[in-house]
C-alpha positions, 0 to 999 in steps of 0.5 A: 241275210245278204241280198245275193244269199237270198236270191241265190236260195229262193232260185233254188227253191223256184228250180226245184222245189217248184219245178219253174222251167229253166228259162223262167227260172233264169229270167228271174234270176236276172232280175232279182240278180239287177235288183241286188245290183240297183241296191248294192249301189245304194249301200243296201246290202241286207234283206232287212234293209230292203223297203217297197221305196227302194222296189219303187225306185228300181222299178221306175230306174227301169222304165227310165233305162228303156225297157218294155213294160212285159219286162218290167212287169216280170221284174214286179212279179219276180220281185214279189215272188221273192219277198213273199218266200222271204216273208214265209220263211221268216226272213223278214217280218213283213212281204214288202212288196205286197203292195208294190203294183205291176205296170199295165202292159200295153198287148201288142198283136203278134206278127204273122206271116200271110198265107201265100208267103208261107206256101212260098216260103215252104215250097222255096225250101223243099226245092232246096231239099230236092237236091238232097243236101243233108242241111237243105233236107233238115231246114225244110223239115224243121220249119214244115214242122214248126209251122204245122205244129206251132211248138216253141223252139225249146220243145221243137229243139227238146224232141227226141226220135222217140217222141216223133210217131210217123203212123199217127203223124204226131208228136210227143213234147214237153211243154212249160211247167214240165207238161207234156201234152201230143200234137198233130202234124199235116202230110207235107210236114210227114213228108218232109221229115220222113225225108230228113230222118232216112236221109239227112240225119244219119248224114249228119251223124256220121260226123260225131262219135255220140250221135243224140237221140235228138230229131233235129242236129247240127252240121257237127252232128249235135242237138241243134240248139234254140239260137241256131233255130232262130237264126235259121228262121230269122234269116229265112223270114227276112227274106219276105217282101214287107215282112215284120215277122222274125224267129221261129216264134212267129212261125207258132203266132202264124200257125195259130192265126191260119188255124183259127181263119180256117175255122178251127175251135179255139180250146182245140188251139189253145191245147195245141199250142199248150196254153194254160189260159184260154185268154193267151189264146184269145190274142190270135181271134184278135189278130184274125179280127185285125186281117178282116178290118184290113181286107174290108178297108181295102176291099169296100168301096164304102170302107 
């Protein structure tokens, strides 16, 4: 079978068969789709032909070519995933790359925003809300609620009126793996959208024929999408003094790290965020760790 067909049928039985979300399913398709490139340059053009020593070379061609060792290890896994549904199916007679080892990743700890930042932030927004511009009003609500709930952009994006109960102050998304799990939001996040869904967004779908039943929409009355959502956060954190913070995923490193300073229970976290290991979870003690060591360095005349 020809290395394209392969990656091209073992895709469809990652999307379907195993149900992988859309991004990881489109992340491993990048990668084997890169392998096949790597080895069509070789004159290898056949599963057959495909040895653990080519995998080597590709992953070291990787490393070599600047990427980061999270991306190279997902290569790895990909790979692996790929020659073991080979193996299983008969299509080769060995997993070749049962032996191939993913690169250790060095874990870097997520940047957060501080404390007071974050209030400025929010206030600075609900002052441009306060006018009522319809944009203004859906911004405030959209990063009160990223920063109250800690969702992914892909969930935050992927909710719909329905999913959103204003009495309970909570919100119903779909998480990885298509699970779906309830999270809780605070009063100013309530608040905020209470103001975007009476106001904002009928203003907002009044320029679209097919209004969605989308929360969030775009000026041209549309599902807002994840770019827009990260440039929206982007340029608002770029806007903090000294800041290393960027996109909407840190505002999900941040509500956990403010979550777990306040005394919050780890496992309540870890089912907030959605996170079905623990041990992602535990990332977040670190960096709260991290902020202790920095305020008694800076705080300790013996430090």
């Amino acid at each position: 079978m020809r290395i394209p067909q392969a990656v091209a049928r073992y895709i469809d039985y990652v999307s379907v068969e195993r149900q992988y979300s859309d991004a990881t399913s489109r992340a491993y398709e990048s990668d084997l789709a890169a392998l096949a490139a790597f080895a069509s340059e070789r004159g290898i053009d056949d599963v057959l032909a495909v040895d653990l020593e080519l995998l080597r070379d590709w992953l070291w061609q990787s490393s070599q070519a600047g990427l980061g060792h999270a991306t190279i290890a997902r290569r790895s896994a990909s790979v692996r995933g790929w020659s073991a549904w080979l193996a299983r199916n008969g299509h080769i007679s060995v997993d070749i790359a049962a032996r191939l080892r993913s690169p250790k990743t060095g874990r870097s700890l997520p940047h957060v925003v501080q404390r007071p930042q974050m209030e400025a932030l929010l206030d600075a927004l609900g002052e441009k809300a306060a006018s009522g511009d319809p944009v203004a009003l859906r911004d405030s609500a959209l990063v009160e609620l990223l920063y109250a709930s800690g969702l992914r952009v892909s969930e935050l994006c992927g909710l719909d009126v329905d999913d959103v109960d204003l009495d309970r102050l909570t919100v119903r998304v779909l998480g990885k793996g298509a699970k779906e799990r309830v999270v809780p939001f605070g009063v100013p996040a309530h608040s905020a959208l209470v103001d975007y869904l009476r106001q904002a967004r009928p203003a907002l779908l009044a320029r679209t024929g097919s209004p969605p039943p989308a929360v969030f929409v775009g000026v041209r009355g549309g599902r807002l999408n994840p770019r827009s959502v990260y440039n929206l956060v982007s340029r608002l954190l770029a806007g903090i003094p000294g800041g290393s913070a960027a996109g909407p995923h840190a505002l999900r490193h941040t509500a956990a790290t403010h979550l777990l300073d306040g005394g919050a229970d780890l496992r309540a976290v870890q089912e907030l965020l959605g996170h079905a290991s623990l041990g992602t979870t535990q990332i977040y003690t670190h960096v709260s760790v991290e902020r202790l060591k920095e305020s008694y360095r800076t705080a300790h005349p013996r430090a």
